[in-house]
C-alpha positions as CSV (number, residue, x, y, z in Angstrom):
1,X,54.9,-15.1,-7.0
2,X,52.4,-18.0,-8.0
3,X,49.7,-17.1,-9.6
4,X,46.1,-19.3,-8.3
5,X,44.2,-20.7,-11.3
6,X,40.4,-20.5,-11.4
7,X,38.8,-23.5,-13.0
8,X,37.3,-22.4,-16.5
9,X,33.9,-23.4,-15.1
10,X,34.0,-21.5,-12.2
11,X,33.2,-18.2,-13.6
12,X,30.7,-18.7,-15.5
13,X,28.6,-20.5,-12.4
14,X,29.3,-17.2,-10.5
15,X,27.9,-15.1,-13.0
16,X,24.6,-17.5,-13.1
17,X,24.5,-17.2,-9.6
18,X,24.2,-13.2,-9.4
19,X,22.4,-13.1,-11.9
20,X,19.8,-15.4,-11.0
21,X,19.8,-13.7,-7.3
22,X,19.4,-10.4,-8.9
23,X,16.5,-11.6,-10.9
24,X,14.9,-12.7,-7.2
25,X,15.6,-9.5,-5.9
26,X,13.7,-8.0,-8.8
27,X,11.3,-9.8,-8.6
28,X,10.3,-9.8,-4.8
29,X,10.2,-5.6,-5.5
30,X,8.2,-5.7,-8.3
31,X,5.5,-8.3,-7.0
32,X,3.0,-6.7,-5.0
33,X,2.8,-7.6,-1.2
34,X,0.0,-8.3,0.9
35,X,-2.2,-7.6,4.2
36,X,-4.9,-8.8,5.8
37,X,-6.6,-5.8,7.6
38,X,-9.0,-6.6,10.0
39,X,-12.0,-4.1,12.3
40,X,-13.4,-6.9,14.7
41,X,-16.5,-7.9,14.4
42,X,-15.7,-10.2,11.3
43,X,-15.0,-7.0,9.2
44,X,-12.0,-8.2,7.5
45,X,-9.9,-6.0,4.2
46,X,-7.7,-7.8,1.9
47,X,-5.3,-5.4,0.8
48,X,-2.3,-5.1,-1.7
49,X,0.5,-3.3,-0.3
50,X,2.2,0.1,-1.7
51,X,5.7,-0.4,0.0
52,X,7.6,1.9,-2.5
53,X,7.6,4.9,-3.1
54,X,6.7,4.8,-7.0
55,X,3.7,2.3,-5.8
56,X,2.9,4.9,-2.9
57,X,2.4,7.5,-5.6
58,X,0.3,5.6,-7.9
59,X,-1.8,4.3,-5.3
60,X,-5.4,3.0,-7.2
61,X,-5.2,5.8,-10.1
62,X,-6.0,3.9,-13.0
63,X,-7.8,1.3,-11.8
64,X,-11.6,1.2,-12.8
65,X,-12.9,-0.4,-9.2
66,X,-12.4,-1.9,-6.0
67,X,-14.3,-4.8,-4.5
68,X,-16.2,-4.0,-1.2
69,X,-13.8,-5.9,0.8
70,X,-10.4,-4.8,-0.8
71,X,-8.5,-1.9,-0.7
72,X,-4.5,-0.8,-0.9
73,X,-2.5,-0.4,2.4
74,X,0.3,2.3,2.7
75,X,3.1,1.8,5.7
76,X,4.1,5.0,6.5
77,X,7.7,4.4,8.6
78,X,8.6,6.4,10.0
79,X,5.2,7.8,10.9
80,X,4.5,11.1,10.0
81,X,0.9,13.5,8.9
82,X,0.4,12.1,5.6
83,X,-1.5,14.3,2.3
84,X,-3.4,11.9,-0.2
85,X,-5.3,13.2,-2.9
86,X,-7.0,11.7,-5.7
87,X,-5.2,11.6,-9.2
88,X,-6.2,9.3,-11.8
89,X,-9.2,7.8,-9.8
90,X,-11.8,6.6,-11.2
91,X,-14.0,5.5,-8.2
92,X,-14.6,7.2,-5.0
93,X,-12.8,6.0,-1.6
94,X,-12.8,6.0,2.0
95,X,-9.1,6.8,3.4
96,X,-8.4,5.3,7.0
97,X,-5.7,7.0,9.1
98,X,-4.5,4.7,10.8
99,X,-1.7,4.7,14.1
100,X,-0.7,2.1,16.8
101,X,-3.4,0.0,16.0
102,X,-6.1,2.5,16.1
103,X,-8.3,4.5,13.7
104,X,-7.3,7.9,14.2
105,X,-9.3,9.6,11.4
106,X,-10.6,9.1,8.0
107,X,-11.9,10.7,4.6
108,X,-15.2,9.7,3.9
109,X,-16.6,9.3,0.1
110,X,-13.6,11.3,-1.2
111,X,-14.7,11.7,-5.0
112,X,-12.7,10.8,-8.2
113,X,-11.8,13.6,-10.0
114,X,-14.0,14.8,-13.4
115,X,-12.5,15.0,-16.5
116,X,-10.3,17.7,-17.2
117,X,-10.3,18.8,-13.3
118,X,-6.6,19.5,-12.1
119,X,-7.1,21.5,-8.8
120,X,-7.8,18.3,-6.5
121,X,-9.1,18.0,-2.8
122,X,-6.0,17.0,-0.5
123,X,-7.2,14.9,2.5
124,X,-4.7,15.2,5.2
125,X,-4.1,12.9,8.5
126,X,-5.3,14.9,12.2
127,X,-1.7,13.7,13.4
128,X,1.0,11.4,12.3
129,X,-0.1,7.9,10.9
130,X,1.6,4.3,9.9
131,X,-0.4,3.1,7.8
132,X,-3.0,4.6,5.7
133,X,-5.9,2.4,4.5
134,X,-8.0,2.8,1.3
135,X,-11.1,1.2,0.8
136,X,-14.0,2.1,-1.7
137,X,-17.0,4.5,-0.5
138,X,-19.3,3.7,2.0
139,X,-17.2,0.9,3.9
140,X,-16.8,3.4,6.7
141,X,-20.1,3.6,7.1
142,X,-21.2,-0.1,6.2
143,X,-19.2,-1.2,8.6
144,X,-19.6,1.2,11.3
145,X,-15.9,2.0,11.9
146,X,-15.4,4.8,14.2
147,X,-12.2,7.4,15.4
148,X,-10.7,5.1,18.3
149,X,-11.7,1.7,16.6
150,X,-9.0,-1.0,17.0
151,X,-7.3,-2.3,14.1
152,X,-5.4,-5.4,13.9
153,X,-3.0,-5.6,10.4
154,X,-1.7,-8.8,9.5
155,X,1.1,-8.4,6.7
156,X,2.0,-11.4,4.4
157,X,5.0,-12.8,3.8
């Protein structure tokens, strides 16, 4: 039986290799994704993506504000009624339920929670969504978005 010799070299470059594709992988994960959410009417939402379940969870907690024409997508696949509630927010929001295209319902002027509060509002989807859409308070209403408006999301690569 012969035995097949692997030039020194080789094994080494195969280890730079996975590791370098891991370290893509990681990356892609860990960097947030984007969408382009847009009402008509030139009412247009530039939104970071939660895709994972640990970023789904977080949400905006933490964060101090939100400019008045951004906000934080959440794809909901497969769809299904979705809870949100407000833990660690600082800022009040709007939430957007959103399905096929088309406002189905929404939480107006949800409020952050006051210091040392622990039983929170939950704001719950009328039926299953895919996406949920948060904005800050008073875009809603700004921006005259109604239950039936069309939405059109445009996710970055």
């Amino acid at each position: 039986m012969k035995s097949v010799k692997v030039p020194f070299i080789a094994l080494p470059l195969v280890v730079a290799l996975v590791v370098v594709l891991s370290a893509i992988v990681m990356l892609r994960l860990s960097s947030p994704q984007y969408a382009v959410v847009s009402f008509g009417r030139g009412v247009t939402v530039y939104t970071e993506v939660a895709e994972t379940p640990s970023q789904q969870q977080k949400g905006l907690g933490g964060r101090d504000s939100l400019a008045a024409r951004e906000g934080m997508l959440f794809p909901i696949n497969p769809p299904a009624v979705q809870t949100f509630w407000m833990k660690e927010m600082r800022f009040p929001l709007d939430i957007l339920w959103l399905s096929n295209g088309t406002v189905i319902g929404f939480q107006q002027n949800a409020p952050a929670p006051t210091a040392g509060q622990t039983d929170l509002p939950q704001y719950r989807s009328p039926a299953p969504v895919d996406d949920v859409l948060e904005v800050k308070a008073g875009f809603i209403s700004a921006n005259g978005i109604k239950i039936g408006s069309p939405v059109t999301i445009d996710r970055q690569p």
